[in-house]
N, C-alpha and C positions, 0 to 999 in steps of 0.2 A: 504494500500500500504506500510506504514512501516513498517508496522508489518510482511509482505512480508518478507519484503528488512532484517530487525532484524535476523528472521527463517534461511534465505539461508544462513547468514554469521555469523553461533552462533560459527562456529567453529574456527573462527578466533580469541577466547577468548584467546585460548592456546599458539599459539605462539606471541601473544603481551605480554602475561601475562609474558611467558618465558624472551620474549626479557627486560620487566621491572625488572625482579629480574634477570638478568644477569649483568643489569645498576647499578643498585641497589648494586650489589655485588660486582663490579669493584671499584666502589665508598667507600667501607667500606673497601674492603682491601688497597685498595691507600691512603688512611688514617692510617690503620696499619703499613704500610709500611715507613711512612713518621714518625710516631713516633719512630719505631724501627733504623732509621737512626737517628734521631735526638737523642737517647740515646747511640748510637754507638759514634757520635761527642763528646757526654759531655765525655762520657771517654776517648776520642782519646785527646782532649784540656784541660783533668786534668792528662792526663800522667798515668793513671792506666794500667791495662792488664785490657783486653777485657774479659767476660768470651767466652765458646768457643759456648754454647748454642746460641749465636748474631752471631756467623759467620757461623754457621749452613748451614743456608738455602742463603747464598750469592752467 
């Protein structure tokens, strides 16, 4: 019987798998994101110029 139940829903591998490395990816870039602010700050609180490659993608 489970093995049943396994067969009919093999295909449900794909969009869980999808939905985990969507999580997955949401999570690594919010992380990028958060240090590219946070090096945006140290230059903003030492009074430098920004270079322009940080305001790029703002």
């Amino acid at each position: 019987m489970t093995v049943h139940i396994v067969w009919m829903y093999w295909w449900l591998i794909f969009p869980i798998g999808f939905l985990l490395s969507r999580i997955v990816h949401m999570f690594l870039y919010s992380a990028y994101e958060r240090k590219r602010l946070d090096v945006l700050k140290a230059y903003i609180d030492k009074g430098k110029d920004v270079p322009p490659a940080l305001y790029r993608d703002l």
